[in-house]
Every structure is written in C-alpha cells, then in structure tokens.
C-alpha positions in Angstrom: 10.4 -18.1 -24.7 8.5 -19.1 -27.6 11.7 -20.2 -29.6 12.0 -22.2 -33.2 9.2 -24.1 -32.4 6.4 -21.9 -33.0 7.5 -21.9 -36.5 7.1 -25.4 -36.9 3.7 -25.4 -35.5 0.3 -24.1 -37.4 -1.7 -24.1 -34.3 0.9 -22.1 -32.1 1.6 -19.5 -34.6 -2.3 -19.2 -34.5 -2.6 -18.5 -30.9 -0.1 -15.5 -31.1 -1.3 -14.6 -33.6 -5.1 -14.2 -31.9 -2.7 -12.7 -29.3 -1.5 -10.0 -31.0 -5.0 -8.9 -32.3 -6.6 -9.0 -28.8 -3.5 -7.2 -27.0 -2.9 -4.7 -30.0 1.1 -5.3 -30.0 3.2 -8.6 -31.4 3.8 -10.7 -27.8 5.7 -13.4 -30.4 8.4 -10.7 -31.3 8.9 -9.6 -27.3 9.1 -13.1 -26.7 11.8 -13.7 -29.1 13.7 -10.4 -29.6 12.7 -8.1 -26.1 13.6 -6.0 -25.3 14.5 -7.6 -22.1 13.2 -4.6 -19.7 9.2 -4.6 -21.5 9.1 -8.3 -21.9 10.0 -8.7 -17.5 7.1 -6.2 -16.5 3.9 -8.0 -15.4 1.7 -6.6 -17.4 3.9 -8.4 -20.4 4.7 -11.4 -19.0 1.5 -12.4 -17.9 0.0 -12.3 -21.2 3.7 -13.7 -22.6 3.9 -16.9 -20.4 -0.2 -17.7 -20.6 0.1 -17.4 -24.2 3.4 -19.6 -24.3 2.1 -22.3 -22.3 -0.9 -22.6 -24.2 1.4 -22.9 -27.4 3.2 -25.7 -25.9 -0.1 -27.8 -25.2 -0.9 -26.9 -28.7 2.8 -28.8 -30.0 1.9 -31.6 -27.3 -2.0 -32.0 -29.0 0.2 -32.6 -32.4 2.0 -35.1 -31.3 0.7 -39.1 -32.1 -0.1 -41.1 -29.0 0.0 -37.4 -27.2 -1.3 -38.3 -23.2 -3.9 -34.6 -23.0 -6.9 -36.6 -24.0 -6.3 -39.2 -20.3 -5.5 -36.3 -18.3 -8.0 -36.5 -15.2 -6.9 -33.3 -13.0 -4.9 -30.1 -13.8 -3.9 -27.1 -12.1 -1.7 -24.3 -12.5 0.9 -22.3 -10.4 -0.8 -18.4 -9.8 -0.9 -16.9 -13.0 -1.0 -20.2 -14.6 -4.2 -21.2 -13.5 -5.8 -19.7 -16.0 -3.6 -22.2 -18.4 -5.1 -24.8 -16.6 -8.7 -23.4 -16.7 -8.1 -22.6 -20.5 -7.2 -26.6 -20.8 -10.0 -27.5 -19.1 -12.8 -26.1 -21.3 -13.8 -23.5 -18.2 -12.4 -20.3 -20.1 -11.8 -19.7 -23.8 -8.5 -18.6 -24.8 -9.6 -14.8 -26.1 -11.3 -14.3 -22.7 -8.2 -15.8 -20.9 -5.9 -13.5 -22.5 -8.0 -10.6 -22.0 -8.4 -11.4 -18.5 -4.7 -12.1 -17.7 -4.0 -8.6 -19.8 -6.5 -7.0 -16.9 -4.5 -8.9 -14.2 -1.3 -8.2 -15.4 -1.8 -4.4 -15.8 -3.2 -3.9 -12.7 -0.6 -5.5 -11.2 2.0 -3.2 -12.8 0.4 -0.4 -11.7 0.2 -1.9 -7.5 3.7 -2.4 -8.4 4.5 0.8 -9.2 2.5 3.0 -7.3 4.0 0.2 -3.9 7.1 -1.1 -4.7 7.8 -4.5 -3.3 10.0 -7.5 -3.4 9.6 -11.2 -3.2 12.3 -13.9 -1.4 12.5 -17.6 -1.9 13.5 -19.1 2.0 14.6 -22.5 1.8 15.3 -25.2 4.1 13.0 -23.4 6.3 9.5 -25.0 7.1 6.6 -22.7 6.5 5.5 -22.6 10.5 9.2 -20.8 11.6 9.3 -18.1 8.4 5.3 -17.7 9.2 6.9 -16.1 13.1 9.9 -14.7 11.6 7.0 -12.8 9.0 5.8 -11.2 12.2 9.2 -10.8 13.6 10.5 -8.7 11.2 7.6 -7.2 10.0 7.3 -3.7 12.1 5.1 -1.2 9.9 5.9 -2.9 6.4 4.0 -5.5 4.8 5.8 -8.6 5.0 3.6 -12.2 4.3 3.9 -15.2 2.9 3.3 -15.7 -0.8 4.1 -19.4 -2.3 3.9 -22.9 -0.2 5.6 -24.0 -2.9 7.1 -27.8 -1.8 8.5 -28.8 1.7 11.4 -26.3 2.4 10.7 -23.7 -0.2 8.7 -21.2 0.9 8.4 -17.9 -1.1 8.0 -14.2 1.7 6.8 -11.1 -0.4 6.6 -7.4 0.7 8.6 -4.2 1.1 11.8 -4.7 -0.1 12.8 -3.2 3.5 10.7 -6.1 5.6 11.9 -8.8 2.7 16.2 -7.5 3.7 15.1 -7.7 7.7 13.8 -11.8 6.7 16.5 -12.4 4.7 19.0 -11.5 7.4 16.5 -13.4 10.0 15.9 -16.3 8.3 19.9 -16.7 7.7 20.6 -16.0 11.2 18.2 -18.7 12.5 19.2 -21.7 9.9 17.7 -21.0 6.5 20.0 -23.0 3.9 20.2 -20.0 1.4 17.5 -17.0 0.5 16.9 -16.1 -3.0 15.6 -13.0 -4.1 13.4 -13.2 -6.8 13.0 -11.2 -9.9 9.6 -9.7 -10.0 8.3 -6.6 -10.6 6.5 -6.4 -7.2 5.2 -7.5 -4.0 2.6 -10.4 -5.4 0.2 -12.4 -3.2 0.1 -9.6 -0.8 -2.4 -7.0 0.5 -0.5 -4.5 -1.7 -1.6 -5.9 -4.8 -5.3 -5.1 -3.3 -5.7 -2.4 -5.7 -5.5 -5.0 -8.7 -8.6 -7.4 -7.3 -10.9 -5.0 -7.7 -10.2 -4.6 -11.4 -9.5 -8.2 -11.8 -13.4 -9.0 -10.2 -14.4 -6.7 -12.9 -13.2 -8.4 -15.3 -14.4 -12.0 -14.2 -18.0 -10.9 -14.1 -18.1 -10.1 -17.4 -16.2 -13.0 -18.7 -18.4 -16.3 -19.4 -17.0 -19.1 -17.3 -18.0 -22.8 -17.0 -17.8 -25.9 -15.1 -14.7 -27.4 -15.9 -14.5 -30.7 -18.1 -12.0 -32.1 -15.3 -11.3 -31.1 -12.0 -9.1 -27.9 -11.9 -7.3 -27.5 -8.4 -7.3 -24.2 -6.8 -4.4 -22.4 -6.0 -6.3 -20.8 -2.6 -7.5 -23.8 -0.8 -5.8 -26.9 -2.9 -9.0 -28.0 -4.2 -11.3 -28.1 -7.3 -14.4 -26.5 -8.0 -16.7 -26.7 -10.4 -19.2 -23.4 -9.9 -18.4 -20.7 -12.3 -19.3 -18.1 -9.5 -17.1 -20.1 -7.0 -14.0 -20.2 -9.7 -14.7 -16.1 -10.1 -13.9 -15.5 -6.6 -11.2 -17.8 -6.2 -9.5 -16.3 -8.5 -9.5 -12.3 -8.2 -8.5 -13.8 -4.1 -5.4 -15.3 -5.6 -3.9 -12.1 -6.7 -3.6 -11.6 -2.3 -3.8 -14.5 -1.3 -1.2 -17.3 -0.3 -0.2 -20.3 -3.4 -0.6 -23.1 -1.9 0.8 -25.4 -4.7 2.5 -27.8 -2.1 -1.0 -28.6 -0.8 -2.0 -28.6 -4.4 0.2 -31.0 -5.7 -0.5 -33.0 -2.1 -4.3 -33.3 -3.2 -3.3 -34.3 -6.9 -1.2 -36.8 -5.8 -4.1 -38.2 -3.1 -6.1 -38.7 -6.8 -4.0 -41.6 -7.3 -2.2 -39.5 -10.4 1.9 -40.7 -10.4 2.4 -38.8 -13.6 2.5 -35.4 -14.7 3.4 -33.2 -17.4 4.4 -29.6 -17.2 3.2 -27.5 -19.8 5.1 -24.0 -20.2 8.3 -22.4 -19.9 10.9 -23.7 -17.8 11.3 -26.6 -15.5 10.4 -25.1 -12.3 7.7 -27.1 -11.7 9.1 -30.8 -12.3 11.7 -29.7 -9.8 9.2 -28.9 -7.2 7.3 -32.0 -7.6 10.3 -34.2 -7.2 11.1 -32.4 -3.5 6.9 -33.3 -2.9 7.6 -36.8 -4.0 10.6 -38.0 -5.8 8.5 -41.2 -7.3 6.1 -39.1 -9.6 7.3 -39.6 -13.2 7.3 -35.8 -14.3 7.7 -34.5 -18.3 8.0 -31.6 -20.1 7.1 -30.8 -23.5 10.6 -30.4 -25.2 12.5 -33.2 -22.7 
C-alpha cells in the first residue's frame, strides 16, 4: 500500500504525515517496508488502510475535471466507513484516525484474548449458510459477518465452528470456501469487548450531519443525526455488513457510477456480481 504515489503528491504525504504525529510511529514506512507480521494486525491496518484511502481521494481531488465535487452518496465497507464519513464532512480526519486507532486496538486485544477466524462461502445464498450457522455451531460462536453481493457471504467465529461450515457448506453445494486472513473473529459477539471502548471513544469525538448521504453498514441506509451515526457505528464492530443491501439502496438512488477509493479492487468486483451495468473506477485504473 501507499506505493510511489505518495511521493508525487503534497497532500498525501501530508496526511501521513498528520498520521504519524497522532499515532506516535511512521504508518507510511509499515506501509511501504513492513514488516509484514505488524503491518497485518488490526490495530495497524486499520489506521494503515483509513489513512491510505484517504490519500487516494487526496490524488483523485488533484486531478482536473476530478468527479468528488458531483458525488451525491457514499458509503464504506466496515472499517471504511469512517473513509466515507471523513469524505463526507461528518468526521475530521485527526478524530477519524484517532478513532479507528481506538477501534483497531481494541480489536487486537478481542482477538487475542478469543481467537477467531473468518470464511468467505460462495455460491451459497445467505438464507442456507444462515441454518448451516446454526448447524454447525454447538457451543462456539459461529455467525454471519459480510452480505457482501449475491453468493458471497462472509461466516466468522471460532476457528473450530468456521472448519465444521467449511466442511458443511462444501458438503451441501458451496462452490468454494475461502478462509480469510484476519486477525480475528470480526462482526461477532466476540469482539463485544471492543464496543465498549469504541462508544467511548465516539462520545467524545465531535460528529456532524453529513454533507451527503452516508449509507450505513447496519441497516443499508443513511443517517444524518450525529447521535444516530455514534451508535451505528460502535454496533458495526458486532454487527452483520450488509454492503449487498448497501450497494442495493445506492443503486435505487438512480447512481450507475462509482468509484472505489482505497486499496485494492475488492469492491469494483463486488459491485459487478450486484449489477454488472454500473460503470465502476478506481483511482490508479
């Protein structure tokens, strides 16, 4: 992440920059040089990617005829919500990355103190994995974490409940399971720990209506009261991302064009499995 182009922009140097005094270590070197190991924890990556995208919308703002300015609806995928919220005028970008450095630690430490695992199911619909959740559950905590698009549908918990779904969701037609690497069992009730920091956090940070509507990763639509966004978001850390329905609702705006902003292409792909004729762009196409 974060490769030659920071260099060749002012304005993203900046924000790492700002990064580095708020966090107290240089996120731009992990980015570039690792190591590997520190940069993958949570309480790194957070911070890295939130940072990152931010960067990129800086290097899209500096382009002429740049399409920010027209943009009438955003939203982000879990942690990048607060990306989107950041783009939206609702948080400012010291109290974003303070925030996400709250959320990410906490995190970490649910992770370590309950290790867990996450698995991508696809070509399985979200109403069969939902009973094979409760199938192969028994005393672990198995649920499901990311509606992600029709057919891929993200399970987290134990890493013992996540190998029982895996061989499950195989057994009863699932085209191919993915294990994902994270460093624990997210959008679960084992993160609960972590919301009770993150709320913490939130009440002291000044938040305000969004510019344009920002869509919520909890119940695929915007909202506009501070108090409202607050709670949303500290029930996101346990709560189910339901970016399918997210996208759904963008889409129902009358929007057939959209731009991912961050690392990666993950997102592009996903919208061309919700519908194939949105014209989707990245920042370094």
């Amino acid at each position: 992440m974060a490769a030659s182009w920071v260099d060749e922009s002012p304005a993203a140097r900046d924000r790492f920059a700002r990064a580095a005094d708020i966090l107290g270590y240089d996120l731009l070197a992990l980015c570039r040089e690792g190591p590997a190991e520190r940069l993958n924890t949570t309480a790194v990556s957070q911070p890295a990617i939130l940072v990152t995208s931010l960067a990129m919308l800086d290097v899209l703002r500096g382009r002429q005829g740049h399409p920010l300015d027209a943009a009438p609806i955003t939203a982000g995928l879990s942690l990048g919500e607060y990306t989107a919220l950041v783009f939206a005028g609702a948080i400012d970008f010291d109290d974003a990355v303070r925030l996400v450095d709250v959320r990410g630690r906490a995190m970490q430490e649910c992770a370590e103190h309950r290790p867990g695992a996450m698995v991508a199911v696809l070509g399985m619909e979200r109403e069969t994995l939902a009973a094979l959740c409760v199938e192969c559950r028994g005393t672990d905590v198995l649920e499901i974490a990311n509606v992600l698009c029709p057919g891929n549908v993200v399970v987290s918990g134990s890493a013992a409940a996540c190998g029982r779904l895996t061989a499950a969701a195989t057994a009863a037609g699932a085209m191919k399971c993915v294990p994902l690497e994270v460093a624990g069992a997210f959008h679960t009730v084992l993160m609960e720990p972590a919301v009770e920091r993150l709320t913490a956090a939130l009440e002291r940070t000044t938040l305000r209506p969004p510019r344009i509507p920002v869509v919520s990763n909890v119940d695929a639509r915007p909202h506009s009261d501070p108090a409202e966004i607050r709670g949303l978001l500290a029930r996101q850390v346990i709560g189910v991302v339901e970016w399918n329905a997210s996208m759904a609702y963008i889409l129902s705006t009358g929007v057939r064009t959209v731009w991912e902003v961050g690392p990666g292409r993950v997102l592009r792909g996903l919208m061309k499995r919700i519908d194939r004729g949105v014209a989707c762009h990245g920042v370094f196409d």
